[in-house]
N, C-alpha and C positions, 0 to 999 in steps of 0.2 A: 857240252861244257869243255874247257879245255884245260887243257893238266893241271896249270895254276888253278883254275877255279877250283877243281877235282880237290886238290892237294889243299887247299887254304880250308874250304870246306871241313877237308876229313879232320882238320886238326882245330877245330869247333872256330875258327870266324866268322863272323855273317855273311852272305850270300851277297856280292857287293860292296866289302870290304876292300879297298884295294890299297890301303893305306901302307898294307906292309908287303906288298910286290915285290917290290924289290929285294926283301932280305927273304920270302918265301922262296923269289925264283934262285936267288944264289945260294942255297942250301938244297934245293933242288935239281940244280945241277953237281951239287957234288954224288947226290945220288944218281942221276944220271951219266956222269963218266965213270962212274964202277958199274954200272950195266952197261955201258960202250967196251970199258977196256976186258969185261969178261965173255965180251962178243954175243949179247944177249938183245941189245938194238944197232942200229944202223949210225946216229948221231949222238954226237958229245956234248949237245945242249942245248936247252930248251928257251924260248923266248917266253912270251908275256902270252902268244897268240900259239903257241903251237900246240896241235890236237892231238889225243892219242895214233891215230895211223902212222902219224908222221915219224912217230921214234922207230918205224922200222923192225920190227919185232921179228927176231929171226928161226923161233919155236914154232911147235904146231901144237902142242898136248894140252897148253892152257887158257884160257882167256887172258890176254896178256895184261888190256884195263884194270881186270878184278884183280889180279895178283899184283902189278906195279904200283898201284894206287895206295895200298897198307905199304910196301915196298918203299916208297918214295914217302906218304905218309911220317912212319917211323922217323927216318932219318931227318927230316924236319923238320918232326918234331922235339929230337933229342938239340939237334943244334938252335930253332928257335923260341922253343917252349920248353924246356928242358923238364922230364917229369921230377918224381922223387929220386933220389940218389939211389933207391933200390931197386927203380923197376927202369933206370939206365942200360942195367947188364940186359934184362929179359929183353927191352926193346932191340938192343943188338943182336942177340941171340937171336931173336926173331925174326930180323929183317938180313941177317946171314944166312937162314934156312932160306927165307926166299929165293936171296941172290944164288944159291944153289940148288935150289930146285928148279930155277929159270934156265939156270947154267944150263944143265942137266939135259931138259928140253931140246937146249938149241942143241946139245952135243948127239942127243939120240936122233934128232932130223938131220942131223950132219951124216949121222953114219947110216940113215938108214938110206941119205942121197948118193953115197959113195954104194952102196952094197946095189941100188938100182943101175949106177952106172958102170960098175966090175959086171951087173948081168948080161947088159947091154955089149959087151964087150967080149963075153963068154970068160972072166974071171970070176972066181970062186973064194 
């Protein structure tokens, strides 16, 4: 499946629905450039056809499909299906922990690439 479908999916449209593509993928991408600008994928935005590999995931710790999915999810659904006014705050909150726990990820394979290359080096 491809993020669209993933994403339309998680936030209850039928399978084949493609009515609202267009306002899914543009809410989608605002999710996606707050995982580009906190350097957690590769690209700034998604089309109609592009797959999970392709965003470039730059962690190792997690499955990055199962975590970006409720990630992306969230955020699409607060701007196109907006829930109740009270569980607005949670889905933020919620999809903030992810964005930093993704972060997090990419920051710990960043340091663990620098700590391989100071070995290689004889830095300490």
């Amino acid at each position: 499946m491809t993020i669209l479908e993933d994403v339309s999916k998680s936030i209850g449209l039928p399978v084949g629905e493609d009515a609202f593509n267009p306002d899914i993928l543009m809410f989608s991408n605002i999710a996606i450039f707050d995982l580009y600008q906190n350097g957690v994928i590769s690209v700034d935005s998604i089309k109609e056809t592009t797959d999970w590999p392709e965003l470039g995931y730059k962690g190792k710790g997690v499955n990055p499909q199962e975590t970006l999915t409720p990630y992306l999810s969230m955020i699409v659904k607060i701007h196109f299906d907006s829930p109740a006014p009270s569980m607005v705050q949670t889905y933020n909150e919620t999809a903030n922990r992810i964005l930093s726990r993704l972060a997090t990820d990419v920051d710990s394979k960043r340091l663990e690439e620098i700590e391989i290359a100071n070995k290689r080096r004889g830095i300490r």
